[in-house]
N, C-alpha and C positions, 0 to 999 in steps of 0.2 A: 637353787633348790633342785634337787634330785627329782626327777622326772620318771623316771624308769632303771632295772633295776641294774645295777653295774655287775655281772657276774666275774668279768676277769676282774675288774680290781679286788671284789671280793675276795676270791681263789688264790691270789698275787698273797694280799696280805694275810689268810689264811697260812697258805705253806711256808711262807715266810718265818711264821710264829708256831708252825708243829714240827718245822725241820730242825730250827735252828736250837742248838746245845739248850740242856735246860735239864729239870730234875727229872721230869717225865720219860725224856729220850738218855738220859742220864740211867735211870733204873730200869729202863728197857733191856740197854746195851749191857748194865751188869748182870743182871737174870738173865739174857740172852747164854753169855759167857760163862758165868757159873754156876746155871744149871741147866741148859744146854734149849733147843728149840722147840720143845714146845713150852716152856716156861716162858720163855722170851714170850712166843706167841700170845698165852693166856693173859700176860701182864699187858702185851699191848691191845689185848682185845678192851681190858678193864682202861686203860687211857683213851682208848676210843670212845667208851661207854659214856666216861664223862664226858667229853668233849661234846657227845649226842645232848647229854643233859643241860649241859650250860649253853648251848646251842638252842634247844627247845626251848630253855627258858630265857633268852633273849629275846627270840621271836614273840612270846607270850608278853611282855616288856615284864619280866617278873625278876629279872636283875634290877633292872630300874625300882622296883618295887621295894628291892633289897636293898638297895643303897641308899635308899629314904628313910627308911629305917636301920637308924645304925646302930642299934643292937644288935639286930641280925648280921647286919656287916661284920661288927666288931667278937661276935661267935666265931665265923665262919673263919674269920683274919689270924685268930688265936688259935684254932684247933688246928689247920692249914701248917701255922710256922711249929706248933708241936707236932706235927706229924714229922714234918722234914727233919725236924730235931733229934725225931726216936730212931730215925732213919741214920742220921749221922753218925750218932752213937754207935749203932747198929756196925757200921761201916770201920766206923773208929775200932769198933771190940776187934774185930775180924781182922785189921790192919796189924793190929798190935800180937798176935799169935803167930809164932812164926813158923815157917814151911810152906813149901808151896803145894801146889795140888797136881797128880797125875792128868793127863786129858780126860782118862773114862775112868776118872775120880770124880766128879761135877757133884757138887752138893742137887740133893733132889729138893724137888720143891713142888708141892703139890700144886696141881691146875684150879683149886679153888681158892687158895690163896694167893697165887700169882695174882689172878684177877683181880679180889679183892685189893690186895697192894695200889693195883695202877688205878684201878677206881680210888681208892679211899689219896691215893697221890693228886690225880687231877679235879677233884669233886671237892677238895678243902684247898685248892687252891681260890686265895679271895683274885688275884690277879686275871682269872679265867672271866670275873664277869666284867672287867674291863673293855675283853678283847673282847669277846662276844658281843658287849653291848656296844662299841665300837665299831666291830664288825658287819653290825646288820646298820647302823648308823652313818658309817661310809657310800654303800653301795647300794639302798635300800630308800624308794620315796616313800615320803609319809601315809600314801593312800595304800600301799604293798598289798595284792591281795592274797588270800589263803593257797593259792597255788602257787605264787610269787616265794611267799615265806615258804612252802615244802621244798621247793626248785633248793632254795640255797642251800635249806637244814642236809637234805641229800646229798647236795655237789660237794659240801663240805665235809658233812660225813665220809663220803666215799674216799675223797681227799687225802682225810686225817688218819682212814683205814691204811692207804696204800703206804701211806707214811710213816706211820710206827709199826706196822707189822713188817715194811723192808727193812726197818732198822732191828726188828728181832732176828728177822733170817739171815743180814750182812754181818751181826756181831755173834749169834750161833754157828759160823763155819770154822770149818776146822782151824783155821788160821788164826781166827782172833782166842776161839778158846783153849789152843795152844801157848800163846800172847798170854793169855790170864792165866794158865796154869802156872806160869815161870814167875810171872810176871804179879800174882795174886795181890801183896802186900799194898806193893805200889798202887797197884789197881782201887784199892780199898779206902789208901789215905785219901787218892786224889777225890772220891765218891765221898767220902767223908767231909771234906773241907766243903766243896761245892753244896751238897745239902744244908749242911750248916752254914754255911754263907746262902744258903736263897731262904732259910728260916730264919735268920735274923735281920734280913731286909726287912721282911715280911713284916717283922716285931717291929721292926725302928722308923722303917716309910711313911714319910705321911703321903697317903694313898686319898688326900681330897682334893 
């Protein structure tokens, strides 16, 4: 039985699951590249955002809440793998056009939509209240108090800030969005497959 509150393993398996490849860090790095940094940035503030939210509402045990009710599971599961899906498509159309793009060519892309994207990315992900609920379930005793729960919601947040926002500014330097200008098509199919392969997981997992 957990005792007191484990913050490095917390932390451990946190970066663990914001660093590692995935559709979030996935649409970072292509916004980062094809529309240059502060797009990258705005998108990773909005994956951030979620991460705060599904994070809060672990703490609250309101994932737990949701996964009792599988309704609401099976909303969030479905709109989650059609988001990835319109995403892939998205990726697909763009692959299939051919030419590539000059460097200070970069498709623009407004900073409220950025955001919106990495939000509406990580906040229909059903898999996020896995981790979260997991996550304060690891390293987290049963009696946790209100200051216990803020300590992680923070450490974690700050974490997951430092983490997708160096993945906007490493895939925003001139190098990588040189890499994408030549490189665009390729760039596109491979974003395409990968979305559509984490939204058809999504559909076909049984996730009990």
């Amino acid at each position: 039985m957990i005792t007191e509150v484990n913050l490095f393993l917390i932390l451990v398996a946190a970066f663990v699951t914001t660093a590692s490849p995935g559709p979030a860090t996935l649409a970072i790095a292509g916004t980062s590249m094809n529309s240059g940094r502060l797009s990258g940035l705005a998108i990773a503030s909005g994956v951030t955002t979620g991460s705060l939210i599904w994070s809060v509402s672990a703490a609250l045990g309101l994932g737990t809440l949701m996964l009792a009710n599988a309704w609401a599971f099976e909303v969030a599961r479905y709109v989650g793998a059609g988001y990835l899906l319109f995403l892939a498509f998205k990726s697909a159309r763009s692959a299939l056009k051919p030419g590539g793009l000059p460097l200070t060519g970069s498709i623009a892309t407004s900073l409220p939509a950025a955001y919106g994207k990495g939000l509406a990315l990580h906040i229909t992900n059903p898999k996020a209240i896995f981790f979260f609920g997991s996550l304060f379930a690891i390293g987290m005793p049963a009696n946790a108090s209100f200051q216990d729960l803020a300590l992680v919601i923070a450490v974690v947040g700050i974490q997951s800030f430092l983490v997708f926002h160096g993945y906007a500014l490493l895939f925003s330097s001139e190098p990588m969005m040189a890499g994408y200008a030549r490189l665009r098509r390729w760039f596109e199919a491979i974003f395409a497959l990968v979305f559509g392969a984490a939204g058809f997981k999504i559909l076909t997992t049984d996730l009990d």
